[in-house]
Steps between C-alpha positions, in 0.01 A plus 500: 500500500264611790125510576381654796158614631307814503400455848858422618651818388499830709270762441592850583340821482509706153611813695599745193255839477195449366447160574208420762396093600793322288738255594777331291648181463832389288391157414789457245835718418844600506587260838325208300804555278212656195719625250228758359165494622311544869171389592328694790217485628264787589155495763293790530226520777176572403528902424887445454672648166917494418671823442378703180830463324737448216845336488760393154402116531206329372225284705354193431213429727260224583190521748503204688180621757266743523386786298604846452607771220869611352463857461693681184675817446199670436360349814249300321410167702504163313350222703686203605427139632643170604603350142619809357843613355639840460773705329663802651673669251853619607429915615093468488370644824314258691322355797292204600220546785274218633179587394344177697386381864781245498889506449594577156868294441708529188809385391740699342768423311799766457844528379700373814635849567171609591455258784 
């Protein structure tokens, strides 16, 4: 068992192309002896977006501040807010971009591969 704090864990720079204002943080994972699943945390800036992208795994997402949009493979922008989940579907192009005036933070939750 082990709990830890978001605050306590290092935050690095998202530094893959097309990412602008993100940072990363593995809250939970394969060191924490997790036999499947990661949790990491994302912050975007205010104007800050994640790559437009696809991968094989699914993601399982939860806003936990701020607001923003999850774009789609047809680049369409669905809005996004502190209380709200969100399903990546493995291969579906996507990106998330705060939208707001104030960090937008998310946690998402991969297959520990993907950390």
């Amino acid at each position: 068992m082990k709990t830890v704090r978001l605050d306590q864990i290092e935050k690095s720079l998202v530094t893959i192309d097309g990412a602008s204002k993100a940072w990363r943080q593995l809250a939970l994972g394969r060191a924490d002896g997790a036999p499947t699943v990661s949790f990491r945390v994302f912050t975007l800036e205010p104007g800050g977006h994640t790559p437009y992208h696809t991968h094989a795994a699914e993601h399982m997402n939860y806003i936990i501040e701020g607001a923003g949009c999850l774009v789609d493979e047809k680049g369409t922008e669905h809005p996004v807010q502190a209380g709200d989940f969100a399903f990546v579907a493995p291969n579906e192009k996507h990106q998330y971009r705060n939208k707001g005036p104030a960090l937008f933070k998310m946690i998402c939750a991969v297959p520990k591969e993907y950390e």
